[in-house]
DRENTORZA-212555 format. One record per residue: residue number from 1; residue in one letter; x, y, z of N, C-alpha, C in turn. Coordinates in Angstrom, 2 decimals. Each point is the difference from the previous one (the first is absolute). Layout:
BEGIN
{num:NUM residu:A n_x:X n_y:Y n_z:Z ca_x:X ca_y:Y ca_z:Z c_x:X c_y:Y c_z:Z};
...
//
This chain:
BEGIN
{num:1 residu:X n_x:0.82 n_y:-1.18 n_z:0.00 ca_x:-0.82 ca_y:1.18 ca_z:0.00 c_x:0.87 c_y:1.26 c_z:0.00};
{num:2 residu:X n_x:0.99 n_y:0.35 n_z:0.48 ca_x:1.20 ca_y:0.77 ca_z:0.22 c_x:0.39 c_y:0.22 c_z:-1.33};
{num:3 residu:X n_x:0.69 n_y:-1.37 n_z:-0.61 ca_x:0.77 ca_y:0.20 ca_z:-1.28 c_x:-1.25 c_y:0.48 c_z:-0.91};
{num:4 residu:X n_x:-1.10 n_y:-0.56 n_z:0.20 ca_x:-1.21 ca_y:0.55 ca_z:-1.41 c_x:-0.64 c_y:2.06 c_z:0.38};
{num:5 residu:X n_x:0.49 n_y:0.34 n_z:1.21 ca_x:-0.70 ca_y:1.02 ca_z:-0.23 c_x:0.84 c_y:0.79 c_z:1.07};
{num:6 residu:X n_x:1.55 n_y:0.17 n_z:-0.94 ca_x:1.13 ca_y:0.48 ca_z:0.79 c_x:-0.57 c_y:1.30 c_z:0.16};
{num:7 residu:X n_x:-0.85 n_y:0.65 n_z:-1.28 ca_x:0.35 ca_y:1.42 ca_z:-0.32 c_x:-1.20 c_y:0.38 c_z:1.50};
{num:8 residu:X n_x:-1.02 n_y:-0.54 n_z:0.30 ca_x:-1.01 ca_y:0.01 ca_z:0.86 c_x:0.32 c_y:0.71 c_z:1.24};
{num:9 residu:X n_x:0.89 n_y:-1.42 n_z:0.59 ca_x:0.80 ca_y:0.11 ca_z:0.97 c_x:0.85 c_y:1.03 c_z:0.78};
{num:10 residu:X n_x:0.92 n_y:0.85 n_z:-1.91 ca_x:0.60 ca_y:1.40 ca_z:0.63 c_x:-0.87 c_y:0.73 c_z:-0.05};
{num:11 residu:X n_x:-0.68 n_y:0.04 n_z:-0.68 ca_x:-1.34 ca_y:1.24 ca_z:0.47 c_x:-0.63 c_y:-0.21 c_z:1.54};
{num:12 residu:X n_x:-0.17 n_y:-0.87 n_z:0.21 ca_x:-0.25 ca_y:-0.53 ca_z:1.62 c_x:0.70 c_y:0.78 c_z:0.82};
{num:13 residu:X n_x:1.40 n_y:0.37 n_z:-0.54 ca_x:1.11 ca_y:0.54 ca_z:1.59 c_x:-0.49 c_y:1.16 c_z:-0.62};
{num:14 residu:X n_x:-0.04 n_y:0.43 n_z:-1.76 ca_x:0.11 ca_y:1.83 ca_z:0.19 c_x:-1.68 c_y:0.79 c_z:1.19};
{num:15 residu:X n_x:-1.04 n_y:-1.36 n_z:-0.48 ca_x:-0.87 ca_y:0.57 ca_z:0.47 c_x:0.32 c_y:0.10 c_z:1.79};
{num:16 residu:X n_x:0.74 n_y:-0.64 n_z:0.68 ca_x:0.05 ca_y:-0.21 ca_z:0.94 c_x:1.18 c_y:1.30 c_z:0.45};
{num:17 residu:X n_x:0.80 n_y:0.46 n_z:-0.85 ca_x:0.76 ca_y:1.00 ca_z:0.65 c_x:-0.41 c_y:1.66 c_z:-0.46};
{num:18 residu:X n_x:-0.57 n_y:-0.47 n_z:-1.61 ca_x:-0.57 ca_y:1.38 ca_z:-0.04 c_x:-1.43 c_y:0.80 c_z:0.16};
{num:19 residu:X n_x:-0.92 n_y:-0.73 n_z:-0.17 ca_x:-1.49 ca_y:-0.41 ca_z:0.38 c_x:-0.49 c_y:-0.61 c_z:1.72};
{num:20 residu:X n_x:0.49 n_y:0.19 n_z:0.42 ca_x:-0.06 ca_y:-0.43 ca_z:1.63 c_x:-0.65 c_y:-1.44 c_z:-0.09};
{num:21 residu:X n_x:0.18 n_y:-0.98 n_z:-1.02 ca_x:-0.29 ca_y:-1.48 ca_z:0.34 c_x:-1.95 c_y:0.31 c_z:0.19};
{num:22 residu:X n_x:-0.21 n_y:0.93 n_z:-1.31 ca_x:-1.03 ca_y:0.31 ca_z:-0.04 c_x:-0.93 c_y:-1.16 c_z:-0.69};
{num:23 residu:X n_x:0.54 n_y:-0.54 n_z:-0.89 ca_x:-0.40 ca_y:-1.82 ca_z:-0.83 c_x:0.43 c_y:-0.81 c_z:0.77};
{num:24 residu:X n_x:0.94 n_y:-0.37 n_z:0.22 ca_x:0.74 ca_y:-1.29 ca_z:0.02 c_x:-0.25 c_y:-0.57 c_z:1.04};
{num:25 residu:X n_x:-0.62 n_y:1.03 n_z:0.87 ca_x:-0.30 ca_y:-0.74 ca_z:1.75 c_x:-0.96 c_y:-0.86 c_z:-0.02};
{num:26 residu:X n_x:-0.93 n_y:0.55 n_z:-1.34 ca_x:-1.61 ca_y:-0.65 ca_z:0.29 c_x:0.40 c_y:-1.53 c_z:-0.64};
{num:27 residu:X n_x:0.91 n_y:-0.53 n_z:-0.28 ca_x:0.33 ca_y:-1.63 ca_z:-0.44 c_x:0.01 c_y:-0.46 c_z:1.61};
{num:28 residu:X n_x:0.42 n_y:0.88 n_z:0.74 ca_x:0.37 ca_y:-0.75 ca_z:1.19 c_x:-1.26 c_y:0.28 c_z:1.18};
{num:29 residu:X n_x:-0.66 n_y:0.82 n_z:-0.11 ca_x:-1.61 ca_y:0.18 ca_z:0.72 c_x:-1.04 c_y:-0.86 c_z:0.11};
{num:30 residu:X n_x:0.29 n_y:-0.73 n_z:1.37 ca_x:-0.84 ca_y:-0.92 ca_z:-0.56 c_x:0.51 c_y:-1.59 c_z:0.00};
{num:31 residu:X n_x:1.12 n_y:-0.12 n_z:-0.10 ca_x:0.94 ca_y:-0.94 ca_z:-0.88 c_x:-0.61 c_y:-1.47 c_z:0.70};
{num:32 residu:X n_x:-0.41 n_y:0.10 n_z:1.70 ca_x:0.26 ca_y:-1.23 ca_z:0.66 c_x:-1.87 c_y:-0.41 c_z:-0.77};
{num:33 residu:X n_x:-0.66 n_y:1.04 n_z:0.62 ca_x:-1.43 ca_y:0.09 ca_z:-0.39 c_x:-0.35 c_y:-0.74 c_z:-1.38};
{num:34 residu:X n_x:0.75 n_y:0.42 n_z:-0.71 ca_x:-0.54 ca_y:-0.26 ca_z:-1.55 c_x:0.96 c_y:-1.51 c_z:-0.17};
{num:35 residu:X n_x:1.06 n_y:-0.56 n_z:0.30 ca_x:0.07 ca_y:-1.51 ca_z:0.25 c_x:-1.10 c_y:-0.75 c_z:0.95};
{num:36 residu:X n_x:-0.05 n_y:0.71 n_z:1.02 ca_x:-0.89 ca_y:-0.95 ca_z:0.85 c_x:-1.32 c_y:-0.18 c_z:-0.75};
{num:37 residu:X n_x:-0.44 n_y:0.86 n_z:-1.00 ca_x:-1.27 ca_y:-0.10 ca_z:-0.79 c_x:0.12 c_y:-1.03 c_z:-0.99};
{num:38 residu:X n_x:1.16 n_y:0.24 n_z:-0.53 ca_x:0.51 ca_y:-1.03 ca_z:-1.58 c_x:-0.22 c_y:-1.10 c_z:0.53};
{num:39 residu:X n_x:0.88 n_y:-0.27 n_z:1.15 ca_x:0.08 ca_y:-1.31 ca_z:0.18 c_x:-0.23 c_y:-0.52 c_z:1.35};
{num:40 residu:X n_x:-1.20 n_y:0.65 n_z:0.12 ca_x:-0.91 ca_y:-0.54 ca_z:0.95 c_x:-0.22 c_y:-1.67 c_z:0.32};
{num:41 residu:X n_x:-0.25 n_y:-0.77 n_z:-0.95 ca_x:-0.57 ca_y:-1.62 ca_z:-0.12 c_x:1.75 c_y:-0.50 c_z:0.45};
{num:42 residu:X n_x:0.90 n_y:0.49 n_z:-0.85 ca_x:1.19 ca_y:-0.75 ca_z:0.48 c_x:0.87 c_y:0.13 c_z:1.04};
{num:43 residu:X n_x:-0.61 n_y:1.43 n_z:0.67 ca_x:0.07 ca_y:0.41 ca_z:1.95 c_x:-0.47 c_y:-1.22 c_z:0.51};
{num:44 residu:X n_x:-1.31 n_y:0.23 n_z:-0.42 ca_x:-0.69 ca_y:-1.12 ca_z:1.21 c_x:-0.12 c_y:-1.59 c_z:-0.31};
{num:45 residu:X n_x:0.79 n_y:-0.50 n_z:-1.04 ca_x:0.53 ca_y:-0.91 ca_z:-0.46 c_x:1.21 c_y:-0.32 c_z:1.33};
{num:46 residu:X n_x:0.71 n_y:0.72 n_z:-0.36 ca_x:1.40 ca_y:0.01 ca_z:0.62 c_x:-0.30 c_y:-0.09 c_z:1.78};
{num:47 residu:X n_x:-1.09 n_y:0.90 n_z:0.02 ca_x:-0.43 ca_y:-0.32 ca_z:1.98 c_x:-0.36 c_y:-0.89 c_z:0.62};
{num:48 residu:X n_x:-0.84 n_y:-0.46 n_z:-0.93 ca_x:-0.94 ca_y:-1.41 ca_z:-0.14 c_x:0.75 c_y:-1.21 c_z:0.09};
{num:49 residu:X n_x:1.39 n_y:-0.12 n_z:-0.26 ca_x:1.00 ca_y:-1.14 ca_z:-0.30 c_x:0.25 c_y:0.56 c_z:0.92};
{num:50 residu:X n_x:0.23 n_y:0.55 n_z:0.94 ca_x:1.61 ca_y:0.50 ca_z:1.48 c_x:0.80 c_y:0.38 c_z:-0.71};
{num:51 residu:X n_x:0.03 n_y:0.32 n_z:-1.79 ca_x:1.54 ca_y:0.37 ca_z:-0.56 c_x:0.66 c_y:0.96 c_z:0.27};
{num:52 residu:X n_x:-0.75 n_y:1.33 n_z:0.90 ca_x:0.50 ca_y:0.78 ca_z:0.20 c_x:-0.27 c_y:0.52 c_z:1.71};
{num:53 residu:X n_x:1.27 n_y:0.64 n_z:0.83 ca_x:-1.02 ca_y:0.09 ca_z:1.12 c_x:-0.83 c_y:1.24 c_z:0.38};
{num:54 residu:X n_x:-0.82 n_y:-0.98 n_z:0.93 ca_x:-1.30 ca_y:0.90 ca_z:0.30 c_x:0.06 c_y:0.98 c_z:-0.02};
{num:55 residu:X n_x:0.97 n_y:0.84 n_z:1.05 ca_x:0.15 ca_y:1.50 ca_z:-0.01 c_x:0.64 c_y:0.82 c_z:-1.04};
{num:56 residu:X n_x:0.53 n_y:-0.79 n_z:-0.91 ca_x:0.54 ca_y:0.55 ca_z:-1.17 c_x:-1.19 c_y:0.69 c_z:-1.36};
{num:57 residu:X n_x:-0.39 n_y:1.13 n_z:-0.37 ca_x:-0.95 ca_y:0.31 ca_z:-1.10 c_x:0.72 c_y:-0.51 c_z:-1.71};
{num:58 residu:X n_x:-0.33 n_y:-1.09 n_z:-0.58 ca_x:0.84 ca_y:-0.34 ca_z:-1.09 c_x:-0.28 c_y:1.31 c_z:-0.50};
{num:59 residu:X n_x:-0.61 n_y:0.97 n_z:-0.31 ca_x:0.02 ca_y:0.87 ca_z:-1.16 c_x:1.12 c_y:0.90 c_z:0.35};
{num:60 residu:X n_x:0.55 n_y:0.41 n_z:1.34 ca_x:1.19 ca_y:0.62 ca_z:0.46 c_x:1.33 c_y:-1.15 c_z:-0.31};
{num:61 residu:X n_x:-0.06 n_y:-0.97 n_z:-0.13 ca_x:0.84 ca_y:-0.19 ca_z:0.20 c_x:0.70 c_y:-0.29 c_z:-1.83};
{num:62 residu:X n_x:-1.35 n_y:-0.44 n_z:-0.21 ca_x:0.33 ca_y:-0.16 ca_z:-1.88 c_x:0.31 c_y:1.48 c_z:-0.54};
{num:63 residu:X n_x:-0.48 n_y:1.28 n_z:0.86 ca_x:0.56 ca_y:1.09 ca_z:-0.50 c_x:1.00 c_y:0.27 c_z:0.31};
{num:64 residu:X n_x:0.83 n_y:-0.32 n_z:1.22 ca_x:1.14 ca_y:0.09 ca_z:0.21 c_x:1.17 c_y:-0.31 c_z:-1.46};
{num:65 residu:X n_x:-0.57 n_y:-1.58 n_z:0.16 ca_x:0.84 ca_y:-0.89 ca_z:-0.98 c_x:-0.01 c_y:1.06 c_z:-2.13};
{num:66 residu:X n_x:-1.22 n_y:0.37 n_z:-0.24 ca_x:0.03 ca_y:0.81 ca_z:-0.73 c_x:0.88 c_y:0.71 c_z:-0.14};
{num:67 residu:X n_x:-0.20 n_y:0.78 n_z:1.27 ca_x:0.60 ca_y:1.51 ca_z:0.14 c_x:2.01 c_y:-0.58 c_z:0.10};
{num:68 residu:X n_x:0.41 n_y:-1.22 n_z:0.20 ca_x:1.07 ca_y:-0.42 ca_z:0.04 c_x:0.12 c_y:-0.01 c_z:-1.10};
{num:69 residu:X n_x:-0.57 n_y:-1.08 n_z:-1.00 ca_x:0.47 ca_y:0.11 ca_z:-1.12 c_x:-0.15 c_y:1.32 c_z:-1.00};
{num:70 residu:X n_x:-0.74 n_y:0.72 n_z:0.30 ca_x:-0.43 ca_y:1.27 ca_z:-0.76 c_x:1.59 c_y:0.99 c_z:0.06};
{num:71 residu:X n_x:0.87 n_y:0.24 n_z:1.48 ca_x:0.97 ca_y:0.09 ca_z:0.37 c_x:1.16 c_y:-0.74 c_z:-0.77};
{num:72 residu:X n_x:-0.22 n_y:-0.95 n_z:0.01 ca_x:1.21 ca_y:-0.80 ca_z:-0.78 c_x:0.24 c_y:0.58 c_z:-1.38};
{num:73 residu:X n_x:-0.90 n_y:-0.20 n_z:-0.70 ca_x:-0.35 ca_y:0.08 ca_z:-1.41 c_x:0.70 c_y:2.01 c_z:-0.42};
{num:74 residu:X n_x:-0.72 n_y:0.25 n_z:0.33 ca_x:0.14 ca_y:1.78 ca_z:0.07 c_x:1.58 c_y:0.03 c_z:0.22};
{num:75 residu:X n_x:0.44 n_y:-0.36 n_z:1.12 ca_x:1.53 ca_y:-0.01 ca_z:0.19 c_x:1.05 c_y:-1.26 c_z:-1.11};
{num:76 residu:X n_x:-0.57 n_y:-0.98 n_z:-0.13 ca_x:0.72 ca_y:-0.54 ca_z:-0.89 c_x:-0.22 c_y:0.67 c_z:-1.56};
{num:77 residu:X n_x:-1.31 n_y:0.15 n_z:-0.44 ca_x:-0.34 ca_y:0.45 ca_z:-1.76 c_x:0.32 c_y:1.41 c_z:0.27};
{num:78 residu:X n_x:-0.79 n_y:1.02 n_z:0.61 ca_x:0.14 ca_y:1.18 ca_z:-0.35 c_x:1.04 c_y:0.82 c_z:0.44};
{num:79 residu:X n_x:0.91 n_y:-0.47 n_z:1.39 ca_x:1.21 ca_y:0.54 ca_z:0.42 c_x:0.89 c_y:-0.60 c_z:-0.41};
{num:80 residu:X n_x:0.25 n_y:-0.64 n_z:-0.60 ca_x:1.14 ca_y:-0.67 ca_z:-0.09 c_x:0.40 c_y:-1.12 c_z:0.60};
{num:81 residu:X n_x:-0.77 n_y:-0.52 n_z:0.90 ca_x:0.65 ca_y:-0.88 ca_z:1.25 c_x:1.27 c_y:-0.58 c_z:-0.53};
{num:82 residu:X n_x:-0.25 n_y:-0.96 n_z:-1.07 ca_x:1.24 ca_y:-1.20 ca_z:-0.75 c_x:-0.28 c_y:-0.57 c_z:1.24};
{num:83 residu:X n_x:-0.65 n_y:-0.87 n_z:0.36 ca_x:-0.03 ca_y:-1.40 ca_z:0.94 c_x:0.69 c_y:0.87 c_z:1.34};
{num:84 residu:X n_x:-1.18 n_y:0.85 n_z:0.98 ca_x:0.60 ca_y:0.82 ca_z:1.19 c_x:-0.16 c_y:-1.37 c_z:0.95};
{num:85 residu:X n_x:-0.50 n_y:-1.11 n_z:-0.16 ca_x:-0.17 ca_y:-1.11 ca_z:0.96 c_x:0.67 c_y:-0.81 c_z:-0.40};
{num:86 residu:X n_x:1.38 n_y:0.25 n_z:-0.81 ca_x:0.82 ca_y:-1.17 ca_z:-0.57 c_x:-0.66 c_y:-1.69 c_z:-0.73};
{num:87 residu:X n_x:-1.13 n_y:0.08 n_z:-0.34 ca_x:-0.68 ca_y:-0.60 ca_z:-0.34 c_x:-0.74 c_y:0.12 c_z:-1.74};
{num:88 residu:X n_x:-0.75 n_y:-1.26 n_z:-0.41 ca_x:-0.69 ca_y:0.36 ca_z:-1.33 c_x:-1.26 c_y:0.68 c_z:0.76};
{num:89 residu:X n_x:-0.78 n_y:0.25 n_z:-1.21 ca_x:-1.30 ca_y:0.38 ca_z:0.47 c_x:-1.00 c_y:-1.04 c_z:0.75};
{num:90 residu:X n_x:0.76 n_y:-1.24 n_z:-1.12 ca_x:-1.18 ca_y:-1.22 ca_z:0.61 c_x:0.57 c_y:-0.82 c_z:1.29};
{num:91 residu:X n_x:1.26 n_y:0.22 n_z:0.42 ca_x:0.87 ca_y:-0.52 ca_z:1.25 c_x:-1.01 c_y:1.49 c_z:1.18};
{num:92 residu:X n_x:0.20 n_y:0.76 n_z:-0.20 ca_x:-0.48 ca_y:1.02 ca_z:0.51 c_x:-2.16 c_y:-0.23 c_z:0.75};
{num:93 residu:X n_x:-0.28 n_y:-0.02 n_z:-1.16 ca_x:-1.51 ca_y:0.10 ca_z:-0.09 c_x:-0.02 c_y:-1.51 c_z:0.96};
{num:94 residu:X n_x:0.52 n_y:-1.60 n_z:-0.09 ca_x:0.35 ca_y:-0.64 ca_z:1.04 c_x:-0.19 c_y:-0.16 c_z:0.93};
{num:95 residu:X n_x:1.28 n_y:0.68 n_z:0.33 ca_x:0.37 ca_y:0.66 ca_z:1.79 c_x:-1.06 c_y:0.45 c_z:0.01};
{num:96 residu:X n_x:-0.67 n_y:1.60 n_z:-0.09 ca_x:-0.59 ca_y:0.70 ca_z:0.41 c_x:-1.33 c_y:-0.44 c_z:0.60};
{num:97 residu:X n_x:-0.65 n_y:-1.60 n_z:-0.90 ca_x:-1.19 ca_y:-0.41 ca_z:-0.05 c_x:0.51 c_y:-1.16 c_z:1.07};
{num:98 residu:X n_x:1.17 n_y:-0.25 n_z:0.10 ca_x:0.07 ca_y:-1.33 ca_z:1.09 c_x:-0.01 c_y:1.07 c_z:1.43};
{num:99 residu:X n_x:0.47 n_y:1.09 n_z:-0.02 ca_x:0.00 ca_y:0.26 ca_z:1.49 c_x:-1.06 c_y:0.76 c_z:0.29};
{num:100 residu:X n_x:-0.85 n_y:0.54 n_z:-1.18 ca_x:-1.30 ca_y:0.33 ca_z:0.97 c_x:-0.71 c_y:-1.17 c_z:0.22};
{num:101 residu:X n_x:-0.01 n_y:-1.06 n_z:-0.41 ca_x:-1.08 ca_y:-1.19 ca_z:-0.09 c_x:0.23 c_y:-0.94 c_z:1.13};
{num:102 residu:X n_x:2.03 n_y:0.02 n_z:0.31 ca_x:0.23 ca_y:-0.99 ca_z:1.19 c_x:0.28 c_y:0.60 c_z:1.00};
{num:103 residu:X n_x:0.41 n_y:1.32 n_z:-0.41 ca_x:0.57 ca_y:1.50 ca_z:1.31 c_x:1.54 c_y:-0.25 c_z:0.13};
{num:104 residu:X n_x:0.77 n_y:0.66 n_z:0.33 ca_x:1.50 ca_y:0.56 ca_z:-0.14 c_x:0.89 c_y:-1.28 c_z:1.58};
{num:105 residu:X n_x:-1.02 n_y:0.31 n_z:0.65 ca_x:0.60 ca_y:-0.39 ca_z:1.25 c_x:-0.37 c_y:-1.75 c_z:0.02};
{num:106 residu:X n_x:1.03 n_y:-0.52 n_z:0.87 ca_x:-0.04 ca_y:-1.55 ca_z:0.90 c_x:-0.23 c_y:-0.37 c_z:1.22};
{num:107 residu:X n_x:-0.91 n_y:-0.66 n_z:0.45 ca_x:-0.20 ca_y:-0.01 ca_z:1.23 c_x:1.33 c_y:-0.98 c_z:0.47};
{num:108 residu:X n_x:0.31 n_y:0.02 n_z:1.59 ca_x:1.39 ca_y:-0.83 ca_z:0.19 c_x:-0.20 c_y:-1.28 c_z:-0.45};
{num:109 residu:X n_x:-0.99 n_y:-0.55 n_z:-0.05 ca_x:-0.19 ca_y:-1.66 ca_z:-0.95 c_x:0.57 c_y:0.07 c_z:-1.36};
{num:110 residu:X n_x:0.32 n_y:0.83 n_z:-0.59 ca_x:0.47 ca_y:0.04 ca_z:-1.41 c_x:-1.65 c_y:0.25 c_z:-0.62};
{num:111 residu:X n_x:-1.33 n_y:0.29 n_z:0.23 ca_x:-0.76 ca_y:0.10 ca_z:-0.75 c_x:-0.52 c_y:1.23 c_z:0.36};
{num:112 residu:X n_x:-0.46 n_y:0.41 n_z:-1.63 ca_x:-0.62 ca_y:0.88 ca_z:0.10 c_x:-0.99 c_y:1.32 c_z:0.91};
{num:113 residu:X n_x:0.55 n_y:0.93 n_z:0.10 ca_x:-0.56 ca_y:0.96 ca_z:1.06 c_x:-1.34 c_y:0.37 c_z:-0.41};
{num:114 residu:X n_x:-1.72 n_y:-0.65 n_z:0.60 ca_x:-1.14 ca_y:0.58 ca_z:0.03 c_x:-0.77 c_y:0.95 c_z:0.68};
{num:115 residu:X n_x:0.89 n_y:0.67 n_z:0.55 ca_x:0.03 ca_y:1.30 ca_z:1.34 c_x:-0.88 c_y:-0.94 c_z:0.63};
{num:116 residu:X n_x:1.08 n_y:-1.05 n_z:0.59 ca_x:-0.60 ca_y:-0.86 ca_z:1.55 c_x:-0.03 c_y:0.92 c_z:1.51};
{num:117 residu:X n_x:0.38 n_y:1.34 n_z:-0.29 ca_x:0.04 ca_y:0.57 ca_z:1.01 c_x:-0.74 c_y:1.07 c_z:0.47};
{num:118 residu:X n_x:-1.19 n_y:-0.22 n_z:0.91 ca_x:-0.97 ca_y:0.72 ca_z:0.06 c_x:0.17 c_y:1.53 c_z:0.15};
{num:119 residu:X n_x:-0.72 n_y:1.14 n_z:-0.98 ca_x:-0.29 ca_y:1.19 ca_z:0.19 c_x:-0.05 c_y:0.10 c_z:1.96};
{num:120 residu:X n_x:0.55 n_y:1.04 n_z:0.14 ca_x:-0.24 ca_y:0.61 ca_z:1.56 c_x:-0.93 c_y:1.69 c_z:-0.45};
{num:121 residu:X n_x:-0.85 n_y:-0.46 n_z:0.52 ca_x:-1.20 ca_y:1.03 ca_z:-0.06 c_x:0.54 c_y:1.05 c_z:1.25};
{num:122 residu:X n_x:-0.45 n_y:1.61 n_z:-0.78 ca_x:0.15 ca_y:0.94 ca_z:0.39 c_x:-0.62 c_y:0.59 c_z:1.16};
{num:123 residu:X n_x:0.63 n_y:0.16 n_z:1.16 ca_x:-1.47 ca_y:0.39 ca_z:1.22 c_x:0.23 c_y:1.78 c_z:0.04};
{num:124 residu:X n_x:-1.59 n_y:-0.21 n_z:0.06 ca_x:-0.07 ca_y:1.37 ca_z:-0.57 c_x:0.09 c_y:1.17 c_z:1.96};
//
């Protein structure tokens, strides 16, 4: 998407430095809202299995992952990156999808970290 609509893209920063990000914001208004709408059936797909946990909102978190790769892309196609993660795109895209899906961290068993460790609630 980057490489097909490079010219898009720099108009994106001029609007953003000379136009006060008067366009370009409204792609992002909204952003979690309008996934959680798209893909509503495959939210509650995903809840419905335990695939994701409870306290977690998939539409935040699939926007996160977006907004990662949206980051990548911009810095690798339109800045220049040349591989800023020493990586291909598709070694890259990978990683990125194995550690939001299994998470970064190990619990001391060698397996996977599912934040086994309870939130401590705020007393007000």
């Amino acid at each position: 998407m980057v490489n097909d609509h490079h010219d898009f893209w720099l108009l994106m920063y001029i609007d953003v430095l000379e136009f006060e990000n008067r366009h370009f914001r409204k792609m992002f208004e909204g952003l979690v809202h309008n996934l959680r709408r798209r893909f509503a059936t495959q939210f509650e797909e995903l809840k419905s299995r335990g695939a994701v946990h409870g306290d977690i909102d998939p539409a935040v978190g699939f926007t996160a992952l977006y907004m990662q790769f949206f980051n990548y892309f911009l810095v690798e196609k339109l800045f220049g990156g040349n591989r800023h993660f020493g990586l291909t795109d598709d070694q890259v895209i990978t990683q990125l999808t194995d550690m939001y899906c299994r998470g970064l961290l190990q619990n001391h068993d060698g397996k996977s970290s599912q934040s086994t460790k309870k939130r401590t609630k705020r007393k007000a």
